[in-house]
C-alpha positions in Angstrom: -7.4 8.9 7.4 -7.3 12.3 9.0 -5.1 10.3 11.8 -3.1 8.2 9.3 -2.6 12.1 7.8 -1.6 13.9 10.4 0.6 11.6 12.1 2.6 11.3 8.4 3.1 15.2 8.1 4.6 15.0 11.3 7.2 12.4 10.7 8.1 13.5 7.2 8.2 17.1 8.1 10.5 16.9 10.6 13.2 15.2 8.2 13.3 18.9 7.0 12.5 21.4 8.8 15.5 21.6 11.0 17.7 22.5 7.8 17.3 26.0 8.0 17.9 26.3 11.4 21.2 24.4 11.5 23.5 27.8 11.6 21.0 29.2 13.9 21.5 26.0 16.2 25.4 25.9 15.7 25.6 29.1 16.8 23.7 28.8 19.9 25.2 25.6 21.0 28.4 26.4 20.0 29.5 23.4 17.5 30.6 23.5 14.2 28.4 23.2 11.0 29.8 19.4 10.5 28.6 18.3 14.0 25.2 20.1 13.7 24.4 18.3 10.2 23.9 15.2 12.6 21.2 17.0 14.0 19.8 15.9 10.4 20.9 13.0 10.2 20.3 11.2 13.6 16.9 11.7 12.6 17.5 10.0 9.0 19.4 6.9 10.2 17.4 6.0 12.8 14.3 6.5 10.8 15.8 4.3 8.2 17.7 1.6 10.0 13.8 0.7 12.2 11.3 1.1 9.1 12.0 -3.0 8.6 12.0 -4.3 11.8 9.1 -1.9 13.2 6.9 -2.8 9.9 7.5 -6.6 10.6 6.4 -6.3 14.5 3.4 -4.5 13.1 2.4 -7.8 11.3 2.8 -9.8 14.3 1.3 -7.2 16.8 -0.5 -4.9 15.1 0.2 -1.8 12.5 -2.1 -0.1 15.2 0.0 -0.2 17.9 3.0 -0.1 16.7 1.8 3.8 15.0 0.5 4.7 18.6 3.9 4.0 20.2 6.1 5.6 17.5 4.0 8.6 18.2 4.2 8.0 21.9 7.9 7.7 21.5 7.6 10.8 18.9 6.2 13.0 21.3 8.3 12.6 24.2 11.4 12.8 22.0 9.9 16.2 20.9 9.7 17.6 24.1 13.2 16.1 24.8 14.9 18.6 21.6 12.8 21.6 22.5 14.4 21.4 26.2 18.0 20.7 24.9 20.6 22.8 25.6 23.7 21.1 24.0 24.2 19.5 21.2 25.1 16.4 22.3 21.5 16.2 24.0 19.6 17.5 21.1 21.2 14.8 18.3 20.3 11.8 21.0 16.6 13.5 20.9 16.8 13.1 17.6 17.9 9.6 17.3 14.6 8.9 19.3 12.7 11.1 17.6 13.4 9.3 14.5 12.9 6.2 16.1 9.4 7.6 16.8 8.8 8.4 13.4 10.1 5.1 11.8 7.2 3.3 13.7 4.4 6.0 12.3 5.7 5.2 8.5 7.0 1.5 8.3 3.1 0.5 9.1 1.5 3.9 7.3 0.6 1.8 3.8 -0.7 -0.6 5.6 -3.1 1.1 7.5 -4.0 2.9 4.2 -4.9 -0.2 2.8 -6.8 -1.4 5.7 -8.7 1.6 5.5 -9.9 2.1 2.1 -12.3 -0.4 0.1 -10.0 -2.6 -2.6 -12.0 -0.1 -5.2 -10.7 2.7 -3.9 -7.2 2.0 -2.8 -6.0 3.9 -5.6 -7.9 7.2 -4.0 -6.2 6.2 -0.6 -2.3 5.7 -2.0 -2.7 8.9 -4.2 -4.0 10.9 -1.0 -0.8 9.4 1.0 1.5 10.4 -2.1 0.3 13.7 -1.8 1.5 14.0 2.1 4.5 12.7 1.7 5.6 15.0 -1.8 4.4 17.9 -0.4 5.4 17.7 3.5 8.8 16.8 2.0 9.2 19.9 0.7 7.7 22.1 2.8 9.9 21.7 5.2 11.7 25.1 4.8 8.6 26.6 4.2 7.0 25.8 7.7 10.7 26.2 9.6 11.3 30.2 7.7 7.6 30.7 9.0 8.2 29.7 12.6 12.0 31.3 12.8 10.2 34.9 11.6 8.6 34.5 14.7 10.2 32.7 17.4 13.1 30.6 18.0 14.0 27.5 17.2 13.4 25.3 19.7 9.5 25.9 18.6 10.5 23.8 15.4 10.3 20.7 17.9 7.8 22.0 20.7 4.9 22.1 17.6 5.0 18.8 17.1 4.0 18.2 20.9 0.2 18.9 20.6 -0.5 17.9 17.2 1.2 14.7 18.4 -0.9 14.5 21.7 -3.8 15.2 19.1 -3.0 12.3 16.7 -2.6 9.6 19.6 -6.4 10.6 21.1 -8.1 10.2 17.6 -5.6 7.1 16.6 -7.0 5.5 19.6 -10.7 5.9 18.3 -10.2 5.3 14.5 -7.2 3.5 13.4 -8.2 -0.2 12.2 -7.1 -3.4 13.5 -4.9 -6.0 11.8 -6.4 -8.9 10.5 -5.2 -12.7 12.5 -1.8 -12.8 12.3 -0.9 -16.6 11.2 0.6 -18.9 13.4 2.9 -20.2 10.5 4.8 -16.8 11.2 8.1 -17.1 12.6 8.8 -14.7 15.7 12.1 -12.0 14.9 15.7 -13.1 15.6 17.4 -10.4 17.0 20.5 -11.1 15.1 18.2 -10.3 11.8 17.3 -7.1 13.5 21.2 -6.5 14.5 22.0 -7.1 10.8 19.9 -4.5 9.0 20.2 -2.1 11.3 24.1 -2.6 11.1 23.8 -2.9 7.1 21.7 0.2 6.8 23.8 1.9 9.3 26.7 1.0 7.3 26.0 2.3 3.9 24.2 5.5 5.1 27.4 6.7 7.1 29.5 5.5 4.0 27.1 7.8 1.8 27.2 10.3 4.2 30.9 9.9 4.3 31.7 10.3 1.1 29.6 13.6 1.2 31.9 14.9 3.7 35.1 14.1 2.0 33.9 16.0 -1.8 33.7 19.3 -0.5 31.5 19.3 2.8 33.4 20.9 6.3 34.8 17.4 7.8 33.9 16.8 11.3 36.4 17.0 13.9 37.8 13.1 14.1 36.8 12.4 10.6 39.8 11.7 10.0 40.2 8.4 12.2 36.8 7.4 10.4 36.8 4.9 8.2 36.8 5.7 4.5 33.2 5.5 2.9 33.9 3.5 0.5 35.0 1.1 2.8 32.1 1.4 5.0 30.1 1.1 2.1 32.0 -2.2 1.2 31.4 -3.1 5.0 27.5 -2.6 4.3 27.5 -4.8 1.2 29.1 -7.7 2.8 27.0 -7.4 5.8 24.0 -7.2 3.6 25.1 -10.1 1.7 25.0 -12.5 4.9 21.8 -10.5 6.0 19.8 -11.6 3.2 21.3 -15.4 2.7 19.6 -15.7 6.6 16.2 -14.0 4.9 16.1 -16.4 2.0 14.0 -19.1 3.7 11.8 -17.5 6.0 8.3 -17.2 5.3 7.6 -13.5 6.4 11.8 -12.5 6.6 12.5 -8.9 8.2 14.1 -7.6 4.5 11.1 -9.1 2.8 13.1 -11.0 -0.1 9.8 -12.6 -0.4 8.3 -9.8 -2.2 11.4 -8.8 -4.2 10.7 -12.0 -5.8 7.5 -10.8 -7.5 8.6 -9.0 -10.1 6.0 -5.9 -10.4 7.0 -5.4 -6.7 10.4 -5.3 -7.6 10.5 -3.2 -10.8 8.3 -0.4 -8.6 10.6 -0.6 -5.6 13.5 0.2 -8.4 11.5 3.0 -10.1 10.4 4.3 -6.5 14.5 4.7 -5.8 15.5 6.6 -9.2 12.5 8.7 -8.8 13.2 9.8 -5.0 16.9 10.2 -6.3 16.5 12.8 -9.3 13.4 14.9 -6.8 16.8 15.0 -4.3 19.2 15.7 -6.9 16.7 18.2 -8.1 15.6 19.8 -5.7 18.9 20.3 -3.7 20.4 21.6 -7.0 17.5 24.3 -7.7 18.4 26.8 -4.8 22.0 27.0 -5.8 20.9 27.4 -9.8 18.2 30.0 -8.7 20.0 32.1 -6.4 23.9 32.2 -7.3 24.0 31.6 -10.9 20.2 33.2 -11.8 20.7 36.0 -9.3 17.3 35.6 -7.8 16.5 36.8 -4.2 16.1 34.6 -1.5 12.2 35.3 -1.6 12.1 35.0 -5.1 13.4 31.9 -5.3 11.3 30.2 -2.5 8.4 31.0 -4.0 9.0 29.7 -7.6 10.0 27.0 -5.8 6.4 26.4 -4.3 5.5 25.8 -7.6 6.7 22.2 -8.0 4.8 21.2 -4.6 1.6 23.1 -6.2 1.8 20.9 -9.0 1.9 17.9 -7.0 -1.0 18.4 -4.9 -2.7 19.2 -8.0 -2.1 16.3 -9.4 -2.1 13.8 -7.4 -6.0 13.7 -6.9 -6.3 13.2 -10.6 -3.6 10.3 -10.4 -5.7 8.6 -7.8 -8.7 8.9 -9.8 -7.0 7.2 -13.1 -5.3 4.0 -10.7 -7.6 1.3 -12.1 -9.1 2.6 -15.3 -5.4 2.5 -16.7 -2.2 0.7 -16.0 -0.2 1.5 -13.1 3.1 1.1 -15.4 1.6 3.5 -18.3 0.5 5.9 -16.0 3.8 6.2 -13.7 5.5 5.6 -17.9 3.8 9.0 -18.3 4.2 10.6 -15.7 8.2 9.6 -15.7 8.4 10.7 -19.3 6.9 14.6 -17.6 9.7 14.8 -15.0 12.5 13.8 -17.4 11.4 16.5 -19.6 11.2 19.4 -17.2 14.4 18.7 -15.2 16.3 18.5 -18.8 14.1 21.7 -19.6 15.4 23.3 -16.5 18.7 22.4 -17.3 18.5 23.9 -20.6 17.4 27.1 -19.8 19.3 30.4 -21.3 20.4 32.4 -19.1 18.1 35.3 -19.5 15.4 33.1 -19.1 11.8 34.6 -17.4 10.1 33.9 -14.8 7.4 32.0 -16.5 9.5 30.1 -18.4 10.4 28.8 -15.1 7.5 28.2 -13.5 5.7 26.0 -17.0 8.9 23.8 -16.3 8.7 23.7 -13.0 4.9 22.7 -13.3 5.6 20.0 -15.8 8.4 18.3 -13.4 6.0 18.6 -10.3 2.7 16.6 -12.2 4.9 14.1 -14.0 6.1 13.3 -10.5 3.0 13.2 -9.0 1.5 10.9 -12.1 4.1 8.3 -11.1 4.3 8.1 -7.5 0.5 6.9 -6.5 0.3 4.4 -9.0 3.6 3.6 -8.4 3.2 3.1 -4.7 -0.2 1.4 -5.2 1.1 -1.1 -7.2 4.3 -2.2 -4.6 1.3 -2.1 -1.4 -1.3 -3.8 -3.4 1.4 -6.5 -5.6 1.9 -8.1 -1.5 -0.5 -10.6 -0.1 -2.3 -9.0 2.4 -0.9 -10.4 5.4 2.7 -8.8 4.2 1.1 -5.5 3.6 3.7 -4.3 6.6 6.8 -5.1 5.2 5.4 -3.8 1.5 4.8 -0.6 3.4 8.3 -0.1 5.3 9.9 -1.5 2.4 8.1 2.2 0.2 9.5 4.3 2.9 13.2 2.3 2.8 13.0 3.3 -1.3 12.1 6.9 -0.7 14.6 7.3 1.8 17.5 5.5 0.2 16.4 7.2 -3.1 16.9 10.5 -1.1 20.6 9.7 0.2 21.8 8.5 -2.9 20.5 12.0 -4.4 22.1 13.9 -1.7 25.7 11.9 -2.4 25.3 11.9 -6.1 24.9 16.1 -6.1 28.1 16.0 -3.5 30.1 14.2 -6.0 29.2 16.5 -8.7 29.8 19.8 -6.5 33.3 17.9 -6.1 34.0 16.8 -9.3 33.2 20.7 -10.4 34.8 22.5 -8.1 32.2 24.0 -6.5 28.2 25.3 -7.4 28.6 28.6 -9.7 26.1 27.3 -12.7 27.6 24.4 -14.5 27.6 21.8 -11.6 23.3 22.5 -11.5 22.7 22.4 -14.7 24.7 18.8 -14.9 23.1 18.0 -11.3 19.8 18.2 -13.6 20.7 17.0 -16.6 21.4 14.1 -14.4 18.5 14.0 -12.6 16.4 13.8 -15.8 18.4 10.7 -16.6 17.4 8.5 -13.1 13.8 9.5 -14.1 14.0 8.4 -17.1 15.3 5.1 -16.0 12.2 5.4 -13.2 10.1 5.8 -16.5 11.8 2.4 -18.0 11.2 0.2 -14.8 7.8 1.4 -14.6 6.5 1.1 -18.2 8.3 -2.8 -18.2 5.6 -3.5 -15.6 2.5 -2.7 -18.3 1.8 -6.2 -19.1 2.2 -7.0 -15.4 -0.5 -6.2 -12.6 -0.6 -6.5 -8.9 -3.8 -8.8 -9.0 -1.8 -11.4 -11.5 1.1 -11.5 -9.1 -0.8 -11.8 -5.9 -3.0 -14.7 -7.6 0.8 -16.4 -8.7 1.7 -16.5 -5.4 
């Protein structure tokens, strides 16, 4: 686990901690702030567009190796963006990088699952919740500790020994798969070409759409394609995508286990929820320091306090997967989050401190409540021999949950006119509303469990 830790940290880290250095980077490489954000999201899309494919080879090959070479591959990327020195050098770094990381979390679950003893999978998945909430956010954390005292090229170069560490004890103590069945079919690489052209597809539409409410538009943007069209372009491709999927026994896009329905009620929650934490905590810094007048210090550290909650919390989730539902317990903890983002919203405008924090600590548990259970019920809902694409397919819900966040904020910024109060308080208010609807998909799965579906199938 220490391995399966580490080498998690890393990947979802670095989706993050570049964000505060991108004027620092523009500068120095002399590009615009709309070229540098690619520096971001290079590392996304390529993330996003291999989780699939790379958790599918780990089925036929191994989760093992195919963790070991994304960190191989992570590495080496690594060392490539700490030596860049243009931008055009450091965003294909990136792209690799990513590439890297998409092989350490599309077979991460699985490992998990091989790891830990049925009993205490729970325990496991609430441990691997924990990495991912709080790495996600501490992202500008670790980066403003690391610019205080060097530059930013170190934001890369620190991944290079913690890397080189996780590949010598991954060697020693990451498990093996069980036989892979020859009833398997091997990938088509038109299957592969297809999802990574669909997800391709609907990310740049997303991100395209982000650009035209409000964000600095690249130079060329123009000649791009509008995103609703490239969005339109990802549905139809998606559409043939998945007719090809429909009768394969272990398909790439594993329409197999959207068929189950706990599996698919989770992987629905799993998306609202990841979209109001984005929403929300994208929203925050603008509420806290323009329209609440907070310092720049003051605001990071109330913000710490939603990441506190989560790591308290998460050990107790873990501990309460099995006694109680997984769909009453991510129900509850769904029910929390709504709360304190519409709490936050409704705060006066002379509200204290510690109004802020009790509502910031009621939004980070209820979070944390829902997403073990939840993610233990879409690993442990899939046979055991699909436990790869159940895994990549938790990381494709986070991350899409993510980018729809990220849009849904940019059409409210635009739609407003701009971030002096009212547009965070709505981007909240709105935010409370996906996890309520995360709370509705989860609490339709009480009469259903992961044991009942598995033994259906």
């Amino acid at each position: 686990m220490a391995v399966i830790i580490l080498g998690l940290t890393l990947a979802v880290l670095d989706s993050s901690i570049v964000n505060l250095a991108l004027p620092v980077i523009a500068r120095d490489l002399q590009a615009s702030s709309a070229l540098t954000l690619w520096v971001v999201n290079a590392y996304q899309l390529a993330g996003l567009v291999l989780l699939l494919p790379l958790a599918a080879l780990g089925e036929r090959m191994g989760y093992r190796r195919v963790y070991l070479m994304g960190m191989v591959v992570f590495v080496i990327a690594s060392v490539a963006a700490t030596l860049a020195n243009s931008l055009s050098t450091l965003i294909a770094a990136r792209v690799f990088q990513g590439m890297g990381a998409a092989g350490v979390m599309s077979v991460n679950a699985a490992l998990v699952r091989l790891t830990y003893p049925r009993a205490m999978l729970g325990r496991g998945m609430a441990l691997n919740s924990l990495v991912v909430a709080t790495s996600s956010m501490a992202g500008p954390v670790v980066a403003a500790a690391i610019l205080s005292v060097a530059s930013w090229p170190w934001l890369f170069a620190i991944n290079v020994p913690l890397g080189l560490l996780t590949l010598w004890m991954g060697r020693k103590a990451l498990p093996v798969n069980p036989p892979v069945s020859s009833k398997i079919e091997s990938m088509a690489l038109l299957d592969v070409l297809l999802n990574i052209l669909m997800f391709s597809l609907l990310f740049l539409g997303a991100e395209q759409l982000g650009v035209g409410m409000g964000k600095e538009a690249a130079p060329g943007s123009s000649f791009m394609p509008s995103g609703w069209w490239l969005l339109g372009a990802g549905v139809a491709v998606g559409f043939v995508y998945l007719r090809r999927q429909r009768h394969q026994s272990a398909p790439l896009f594993p329409v197999d286990l959207l068929r189950i329905p706990v599996f698919r009620l989770s992987m629905c929650g799993s998306i609202a929820a990841f979209c109001a934490q984005m929403l929300a905590y994208l929203a925050l810094p603008f509420l806290l320091l323009e329209a609440r007048g907070l310092s720049p210090f003051e605001a990071g550290m109330l913000m710490t306090v939603w990441p506190i909650a989560t790591m308290l919390t998460a050990p107790v989730a873990g501990r309460l997967i099995g006694k109680y539902p997984d769909g009453l317990l991510g129900g509850i903890g769904m029910a929390m989050f709504a709360t304190g983002l519409w709490l936050l919203a409704a705060m006066p405008a002379d509200v204290s401190i510690a109004d802020m924090v009790w509502r910031m600590l009621l939004a980070g548990s209820g979070f944390a409540l829902y997403q073990s259970p939840n993610n233990h019920t879409i690993v442990s809902s899939a046979p055991l021999s699909r436990s790869g694409a159940a895994g990549g397919m938790l990381s494709s819900a986070r991350m899409t949950g993510q980018t729809l966040g990220a849009v849904v904020l940019a059409t409210i910024f635009a739609i407003s006119g701009g971030h002096g109060g009212n547009a965070e308080v709505l981007a909240l208010a709105i935010a409370g509303g996906f996890a309520a609807l995360a709370g509705v998909f989860s609490m339709m799965r009480v009469n259903k469990t992961p044991d009942q579906e598995v033994h259906k199938r």
